[in-house]
Phi, psi and omega in degrees: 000139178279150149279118184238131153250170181219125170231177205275147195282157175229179196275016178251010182262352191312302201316316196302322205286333168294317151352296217268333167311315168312291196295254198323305165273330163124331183294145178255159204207114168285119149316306185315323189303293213286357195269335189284329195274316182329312183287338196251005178301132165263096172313356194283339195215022173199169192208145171223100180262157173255171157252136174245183185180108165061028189059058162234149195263106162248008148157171193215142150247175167215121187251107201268178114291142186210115188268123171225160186294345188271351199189159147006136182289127156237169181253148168251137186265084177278015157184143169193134191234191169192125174293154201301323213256011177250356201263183170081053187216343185092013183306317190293329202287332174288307154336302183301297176318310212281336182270336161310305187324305193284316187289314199294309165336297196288347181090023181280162189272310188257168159233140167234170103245174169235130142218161208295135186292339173277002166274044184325325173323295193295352190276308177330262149042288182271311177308300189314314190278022171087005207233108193282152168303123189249318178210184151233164200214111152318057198310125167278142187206141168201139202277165189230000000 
């Protein structure tokens, strides 16, 4: 088992994190993009914690608020990662832990995310950690 820690990210984690994004997730990803949105996180309404191991960014979530007119102030999950060879370690459930925290902190009710129908490992994942399947939804997307 690793020591991990976890704190809130800074602009020097941009490079690891586009990494994990690439390598692990698939997405392609500008450092510049990511070093621009790390300065610009608005704490009132959003948080990015990293997981380290030996000072290496071994994986990050970022968790918002999400407010809708139907229901309750809730957190949003909008990214949570782990590199493939760190996982299965509790890193992410800790990951997890730390944006619950931060939501409970904030007065939020819920936790909600998506994730892509084909990760299943993370749908297991999540199911283990408390978190029900609620409906599917089709994303729709169109560039401006």
């Amino acid at each position: 088992m690793y020591k991990v820690m976890i704190r809130e990210v800074s602009a020097d984690d941009a490079g690891e994190i586009c990494a994990i994004c690439g390598e692990d997730l698939g997405y392609p990803c500008e450092l510049s993009l990511v070093m621009e949105k790390i300065k610009n996180i608005d704490a009132n309404r959003e948080a990015v914690y990293v997981a380290l191991i030996n000072e290496i960014v071994v994986g990050f979530i970022h968790v918002e608020k999400y407010d809708i007119l139907y229901s309750e102030t809730m957190a949003n999950i909008l990214g949570l990662a782990v590199k493939e060879t760190y996982r299965h370690n509790g890193i992410g459930k800790k990951l997890l832990h730390a944006a619950e925290e931060w939501a409970a902190e904030n007065k939020m009710k819920a936790m909600r995310l998506n994730s892509g129908i084909s990760r299943t490992d993370a749908h297991d994942f999540y199911r283990h950690l408390g978190y029900n399947f609620e409906n599917e939804q089709i994303r729709f997307e169109k560039k401006l």
